[in-house]
C-alpha positions in Angstrom: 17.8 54.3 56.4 18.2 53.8 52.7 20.4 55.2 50.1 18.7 57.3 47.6 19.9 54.7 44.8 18.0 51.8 46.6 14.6 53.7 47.1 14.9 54.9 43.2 15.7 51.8 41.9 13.3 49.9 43.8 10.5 51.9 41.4 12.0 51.3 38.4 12.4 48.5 36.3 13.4 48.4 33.0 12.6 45.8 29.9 15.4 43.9 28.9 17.3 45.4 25.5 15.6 49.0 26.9 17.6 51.9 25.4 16.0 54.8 26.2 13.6 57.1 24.5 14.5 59.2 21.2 15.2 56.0 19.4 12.3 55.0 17.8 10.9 53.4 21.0 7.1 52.9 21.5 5.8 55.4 24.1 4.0 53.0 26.3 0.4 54.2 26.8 1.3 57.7 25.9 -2.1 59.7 25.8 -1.6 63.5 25.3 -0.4 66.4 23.2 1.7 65.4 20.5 3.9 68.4 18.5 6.3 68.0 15.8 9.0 66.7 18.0 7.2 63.6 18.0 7.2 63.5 14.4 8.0 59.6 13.0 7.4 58.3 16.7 4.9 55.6 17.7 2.6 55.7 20.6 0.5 53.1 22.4 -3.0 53.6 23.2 -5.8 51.8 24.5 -9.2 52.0 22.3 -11.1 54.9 24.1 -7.8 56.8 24.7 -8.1 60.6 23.4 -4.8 62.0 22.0 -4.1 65.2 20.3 -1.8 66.5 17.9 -1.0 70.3 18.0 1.0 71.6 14.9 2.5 75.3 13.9 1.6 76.8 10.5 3.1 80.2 9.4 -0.8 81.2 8.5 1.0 84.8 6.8 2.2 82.7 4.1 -1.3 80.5 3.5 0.5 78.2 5.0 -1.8 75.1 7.1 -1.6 71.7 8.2 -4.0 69.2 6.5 -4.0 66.1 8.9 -5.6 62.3 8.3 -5.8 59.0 10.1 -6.2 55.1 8.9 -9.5 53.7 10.0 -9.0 53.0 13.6 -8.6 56.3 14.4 -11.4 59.2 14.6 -10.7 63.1 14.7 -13.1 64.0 17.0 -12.7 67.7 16.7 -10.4 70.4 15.0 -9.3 74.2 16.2 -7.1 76.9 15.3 -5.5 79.0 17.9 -5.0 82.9 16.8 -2.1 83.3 15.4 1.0 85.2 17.2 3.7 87.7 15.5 6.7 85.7 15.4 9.1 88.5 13.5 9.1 90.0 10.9 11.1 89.7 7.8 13.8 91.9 7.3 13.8 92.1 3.4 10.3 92.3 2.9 9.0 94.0 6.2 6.0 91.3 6.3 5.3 90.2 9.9 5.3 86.3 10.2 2.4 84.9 12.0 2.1 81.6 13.3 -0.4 79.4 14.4 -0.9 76.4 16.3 -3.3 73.8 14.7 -4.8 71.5 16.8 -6.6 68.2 16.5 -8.3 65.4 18.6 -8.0 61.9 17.7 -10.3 58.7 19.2 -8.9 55.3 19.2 -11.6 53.0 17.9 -10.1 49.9 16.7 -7.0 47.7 17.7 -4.2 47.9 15.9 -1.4 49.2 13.7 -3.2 52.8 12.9 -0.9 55.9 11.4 -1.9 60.3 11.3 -0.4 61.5 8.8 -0.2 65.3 8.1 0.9 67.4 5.2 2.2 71.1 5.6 1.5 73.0 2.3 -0.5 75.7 0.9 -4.1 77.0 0.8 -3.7 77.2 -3.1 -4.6 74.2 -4.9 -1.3 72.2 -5.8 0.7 74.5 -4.0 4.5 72.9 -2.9 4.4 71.3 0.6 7.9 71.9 2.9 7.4 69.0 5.1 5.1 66.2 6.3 4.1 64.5 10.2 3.2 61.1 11.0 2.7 59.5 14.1 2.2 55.7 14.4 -0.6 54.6 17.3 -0.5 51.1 18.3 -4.2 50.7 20.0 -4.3 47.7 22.2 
């Protein structure tokens, strides 16, 4: 019978120069939900592939997520999910509510294609506290 090792590693094989996810690494056909953990990462897709990208916004504060995509890329739908208490503040005695923003995105043309995303505001000009992008090779 064999070892454990020899069954396992007769299933994987890795690239030469692989390192390992976490460093920049494209995510080989990676369709699914991406969060903010996946922030500045790149994925690859094949045109046709559905991905989404699900974000948090602390909707108490007007806070929400305003989210683009280069060409190759359609958002193919857009939802809110309610929001949930998350605390409250212990100086003010306001209850923080977030909520999870969620958007699907089609890959339509091959390529280098980027979503971007912006957290800021509902107020016109209001500051922004951080920013998302996601890079999508379509192939």
């Amino acid at each position: 019978m064999p070892e454990m090792g020899d069954l396992y590693g007769s299933f994987i094989e890795y690239p030469a120069g692989f390192q390992g996810l976490g460093m920049q690494d494209v995510l080989p056909y990676a369709t699914g939900t991406y969060t903010e953990d996946d922030n500045g990462k790149t994925v690859k897709v094949k045109p046709g592939d559905t991905i989404r990208i699900r974000l948090q916004a602390q909707v108490d504060e007007g806070y929400s997520w305003n989210l683009s995509a280069t060409p190759g890329l359609n958002v193919t739908g857009q939802r809110m999910y309610p929001p949930e208490v998350a605390g409250m503040d212990p100086f003010t005695g306001t209850v923080r509510l977030l909520a999870d923003q969620e958007w699907e995105v089609l890959a339509v043309e091959p390529g280098a294609q980027a979503i971007n995303a912006r957290y800021q505001q509902s107020q016109p000009g209001g500051p922004h506290d951080r920013t998302y992008t996601l890079t999508v090779i379509v192939e």
